[in-house]
Each structure stands twice: as structure tokens, then as C-alpha cells.
C-alpha positions in Angstrom: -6.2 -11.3 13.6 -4.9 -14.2 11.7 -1.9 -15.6 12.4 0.9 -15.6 9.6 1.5 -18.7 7.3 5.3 -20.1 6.7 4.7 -20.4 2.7 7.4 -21.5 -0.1 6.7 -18.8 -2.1 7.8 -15.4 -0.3 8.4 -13.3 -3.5 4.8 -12.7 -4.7 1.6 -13.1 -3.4 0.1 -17.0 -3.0 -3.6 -16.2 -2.9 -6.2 -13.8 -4.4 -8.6 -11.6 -2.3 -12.2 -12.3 -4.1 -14.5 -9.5 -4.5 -15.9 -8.9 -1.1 -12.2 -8.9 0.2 -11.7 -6.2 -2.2 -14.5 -4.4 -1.3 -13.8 -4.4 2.4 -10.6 -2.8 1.7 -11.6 -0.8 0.0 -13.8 0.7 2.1 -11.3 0.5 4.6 -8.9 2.8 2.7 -11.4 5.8 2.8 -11.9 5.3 6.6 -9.9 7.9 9.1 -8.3 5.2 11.0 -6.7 4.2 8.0 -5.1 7.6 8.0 -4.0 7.9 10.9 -2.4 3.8 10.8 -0.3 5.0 7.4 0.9 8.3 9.2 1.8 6.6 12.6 3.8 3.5 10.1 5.7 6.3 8.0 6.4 7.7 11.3 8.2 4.7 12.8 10.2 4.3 9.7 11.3 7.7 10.2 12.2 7.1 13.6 14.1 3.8 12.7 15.9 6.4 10.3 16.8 8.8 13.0 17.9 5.5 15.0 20.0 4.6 12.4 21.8 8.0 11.9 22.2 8.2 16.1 23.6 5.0 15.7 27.0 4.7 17.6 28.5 1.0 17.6 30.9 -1.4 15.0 30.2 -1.3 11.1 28.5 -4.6 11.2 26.0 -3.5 14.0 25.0 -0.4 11.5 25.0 -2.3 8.5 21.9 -4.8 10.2 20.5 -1.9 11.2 20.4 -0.6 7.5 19.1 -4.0 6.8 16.3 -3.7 9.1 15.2 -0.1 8.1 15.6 -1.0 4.3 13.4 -4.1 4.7 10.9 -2.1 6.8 10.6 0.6 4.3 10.4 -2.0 1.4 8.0 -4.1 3.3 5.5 -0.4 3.9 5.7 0.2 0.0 4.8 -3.3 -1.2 1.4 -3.3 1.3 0.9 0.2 0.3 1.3 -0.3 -3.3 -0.6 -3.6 -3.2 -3.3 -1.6 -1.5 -3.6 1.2 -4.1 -3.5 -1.4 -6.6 -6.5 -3.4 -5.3 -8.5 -0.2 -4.1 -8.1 0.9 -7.7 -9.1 -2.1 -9.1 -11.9 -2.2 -6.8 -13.1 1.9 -7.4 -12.9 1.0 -11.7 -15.4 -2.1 -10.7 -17.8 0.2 -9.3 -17.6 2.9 -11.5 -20.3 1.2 -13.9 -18.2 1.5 -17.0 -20.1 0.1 -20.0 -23.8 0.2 -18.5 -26.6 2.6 -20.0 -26.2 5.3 -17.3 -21.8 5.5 -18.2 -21.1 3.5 -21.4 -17.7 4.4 -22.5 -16.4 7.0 -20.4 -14.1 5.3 -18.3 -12.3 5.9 -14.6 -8.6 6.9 -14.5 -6.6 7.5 -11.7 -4.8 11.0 -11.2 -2.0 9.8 -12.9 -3.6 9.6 -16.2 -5.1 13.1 -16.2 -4.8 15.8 -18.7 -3.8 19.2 -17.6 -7.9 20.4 -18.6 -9.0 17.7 -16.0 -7.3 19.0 -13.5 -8.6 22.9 -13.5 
């Protein structure tokens, strides 16, 4: 595991994962281990939401603890979005758009779908 970096720039990203990156993660994503890590992480964000509902102490002892389950839950959705961004990135790469054998009929995610598509 690699240990964290103290960077200036905490709002956005500071590096870019090149293509084999992407394709490791990729093919982590459809693994069953994955899976199972995303239920047991929404899990403990429930449980830090039961915490905070149990909680029984002074208004600024539940406000940090708001803190602390808003920043875990924002924290979840920003690798989790970044994921699903990159994995999709990654699954339109391989989907040979443009070559003889799939020229112009392009990839889109579920979101994109037409009622007909999904019948």
C-alpha cells in the first residue's frame, strides 16, 4: 500500500492514472471482492449514521460528529464516482468503436438508454 502524499492541491485530483492504471481498475471493479469492500464501506457509513442519531452528549460534540459522517459519506461518493468515471472511460476504450468489426455504433452507459434498449 502506498503511503498518502501531503499535496497543495486537495480539491481535485494532482495526477492521472495512464492506461494500464485504468485497466487494472477496471478489472478490479468487476471482481467480487470489490463488492463485498463497497457493501462493507456503505455499511460503516450507516453505522456512523446510527452513531450519530444514538448520540447523547453537548451540541458541539454532535455537530463534529456530523462533520465526520458528512465528510465520510462525501469522501465514499467522490472515490466511487471517480471510479465509475474511469471504469467507464476505460469499458468505451475497449469497446472498439470506429474499427471494421464496430464502426459507428458506439457504447453508452445505462443512463443514456432508450426505453426499446431496455426490453
Amino acid at each position: 500500500m502506498l503511503k498518502p502524499t501531503d499535496g497543495a492541491n486537495v480539491f481535485k485530483p494532482s495526477f492521472k492514472l495512464d492506461e494500464r492504471s485504468i485497466a487494472i481498475l477496471a478489472s478490479v471493479v468487476k471482481q467480487e471482492f470489490f463488492d463485498i469492500l463497497q457493501r462493507l464501506m456503505e455499511d460503516e457509513i450507516r453505522l456512523m449514521n446510527i452513531k450519530l442519531l444514538n448520540l447523547n452528549s453537548d451540541d458541539a460534540a454532535v455537530l463534529e460528529a456530523h462533520r465526520m459522517v458528512k465528510y465520510a459519506s462525501m469522501f465514499y461518493s467522490g472515490v466511487m464516482g471517480r471510479i465509475a468515471e474511469l471504469t467507464a472511460i476505460d469499458t468505451y476504450n475497449q469497446s472498439g468503436l470506429g474499427q471494421i468489426s464496430n464502426p459507428e455504433v458506439p457504447l453508452y452507459p445505462d443512463e443514456f438508454a432508450t426505453p426499446e434498449d431496455q426490453i
